[in-house]
C-alpha positions as CSV (number, residue, x, y, z in Angstrom):
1,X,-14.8,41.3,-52.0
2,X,-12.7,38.8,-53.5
3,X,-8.8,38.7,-54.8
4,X,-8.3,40.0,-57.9
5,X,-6.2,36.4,-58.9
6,X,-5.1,37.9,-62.7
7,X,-2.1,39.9,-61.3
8,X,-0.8,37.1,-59.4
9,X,2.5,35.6,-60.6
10,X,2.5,32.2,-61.5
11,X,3.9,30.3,-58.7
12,X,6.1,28.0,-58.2
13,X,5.7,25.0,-55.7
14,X,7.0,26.0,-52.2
15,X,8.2,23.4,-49.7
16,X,9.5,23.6,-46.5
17,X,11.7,20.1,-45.1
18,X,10.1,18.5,-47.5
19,X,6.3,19.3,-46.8
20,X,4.0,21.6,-49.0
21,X,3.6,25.3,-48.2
22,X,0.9,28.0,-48.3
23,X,1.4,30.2,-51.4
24,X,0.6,33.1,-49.6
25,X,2.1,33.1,-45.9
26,X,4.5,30.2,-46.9
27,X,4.1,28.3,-43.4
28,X,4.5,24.6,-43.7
29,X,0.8,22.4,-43.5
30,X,0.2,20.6,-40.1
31,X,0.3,16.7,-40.6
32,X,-1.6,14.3,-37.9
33,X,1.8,12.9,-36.7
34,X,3.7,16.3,-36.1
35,X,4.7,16.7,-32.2
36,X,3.3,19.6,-30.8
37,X,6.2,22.0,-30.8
38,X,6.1,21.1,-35.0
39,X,2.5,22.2,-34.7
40,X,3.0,25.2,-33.0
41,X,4.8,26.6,-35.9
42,X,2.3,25.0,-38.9
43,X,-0.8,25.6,-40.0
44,X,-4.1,23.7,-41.3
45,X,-4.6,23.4,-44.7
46,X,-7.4,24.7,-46.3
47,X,-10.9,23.1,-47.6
48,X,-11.9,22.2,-50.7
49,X,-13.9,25.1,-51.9
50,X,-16.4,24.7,-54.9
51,X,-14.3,25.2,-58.3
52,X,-16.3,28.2,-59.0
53,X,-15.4,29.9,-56.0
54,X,-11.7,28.8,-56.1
55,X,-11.3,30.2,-59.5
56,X,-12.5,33.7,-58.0
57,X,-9.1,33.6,-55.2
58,X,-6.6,31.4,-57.2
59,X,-4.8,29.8,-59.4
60,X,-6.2,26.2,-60.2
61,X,-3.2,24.8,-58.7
62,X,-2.7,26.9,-55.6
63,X,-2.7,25.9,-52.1
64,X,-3.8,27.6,-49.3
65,X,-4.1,27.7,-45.5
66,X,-7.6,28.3,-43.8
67,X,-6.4,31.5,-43.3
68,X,-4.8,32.8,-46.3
69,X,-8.4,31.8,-47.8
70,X,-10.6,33.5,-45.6
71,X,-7.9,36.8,-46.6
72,X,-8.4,36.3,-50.0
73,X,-12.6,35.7,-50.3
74,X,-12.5,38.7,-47.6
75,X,-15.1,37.0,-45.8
76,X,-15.5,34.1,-43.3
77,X,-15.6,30.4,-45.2
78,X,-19.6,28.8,-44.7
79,X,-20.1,25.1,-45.3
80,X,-22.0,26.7,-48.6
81,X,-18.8,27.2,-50.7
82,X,-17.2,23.7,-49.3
83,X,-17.6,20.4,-51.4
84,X,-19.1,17.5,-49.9
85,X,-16.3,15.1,-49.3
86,X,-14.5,13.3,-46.3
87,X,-11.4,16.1,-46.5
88,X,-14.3,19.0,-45.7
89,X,-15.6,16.9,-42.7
90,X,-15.7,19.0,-39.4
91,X,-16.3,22.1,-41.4
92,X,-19.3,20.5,-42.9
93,X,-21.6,17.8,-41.9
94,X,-20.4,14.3,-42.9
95,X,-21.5,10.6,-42.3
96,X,-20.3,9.3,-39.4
97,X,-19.6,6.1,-41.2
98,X,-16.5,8.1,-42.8
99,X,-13.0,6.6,-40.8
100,X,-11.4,9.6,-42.5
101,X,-14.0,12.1,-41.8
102,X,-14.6,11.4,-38.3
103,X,-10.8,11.8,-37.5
104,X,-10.0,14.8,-39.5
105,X,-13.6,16.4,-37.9
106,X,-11.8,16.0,-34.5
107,X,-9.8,19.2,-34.8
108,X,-12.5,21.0,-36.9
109,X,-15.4,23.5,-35.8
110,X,-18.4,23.9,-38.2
111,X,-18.5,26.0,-40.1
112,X,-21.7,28.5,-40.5
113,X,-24.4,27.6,-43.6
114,X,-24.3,30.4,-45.1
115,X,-22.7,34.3,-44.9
């Protein structure tokens, strides 16, 4: 079951002290250099999903938390409806080459293949 995206209002950017939001539970992303009573209190931004699949939970220029996603698809995330890129890396298999990936992958589990 997905979100039924045409009754949602059109939404207007939400920031908290400065930082981008979640649309839906409004909580402030978690940055690399927050302490970790500023973590505490923030959550992890979403992946990237596949266009196809984004277009079936939001708005083209949404953003979400990992959390609020999985609520909307109604389902755990799998590595299938990722893209392949160095922001995904930890949720899905990346070079180890990848600075980026390898330090965002830190703080990441795998996610499963497929449902």
């Amino acid at each position: 079951m997905t979100a039924d995206i045409t009754n949602l209002p059109p939404r207007d950017p939400v920031f908290a002290d400065g930082r981008r939001c979640c649309d839906d539970c409004k909580r402030a992303f978690l940055h690399g250099r927050d302490s970790l009573a500023q973590a505490r209190m923030m959550v992890r931004a979403g992946p990237i999903l596949h266009d196809e699949l984004w277009a079936t939970i939001a708005h083209e220029d949404a953003f979400l938390c990992f959390d609020c996603t999985e609520r909307r698809l109604g389902r755990p995330l799998t590595q299938a409806g990722l893209i392949p890129c160095s922001f995904n890396s930890g949720w899905i298999s990346f070079d180890d080459a990848d600075v980026a990936a390898t330090r965002r992958a830190r703080v990441r589990e795998l996610l499963l293949e497929r449902p």
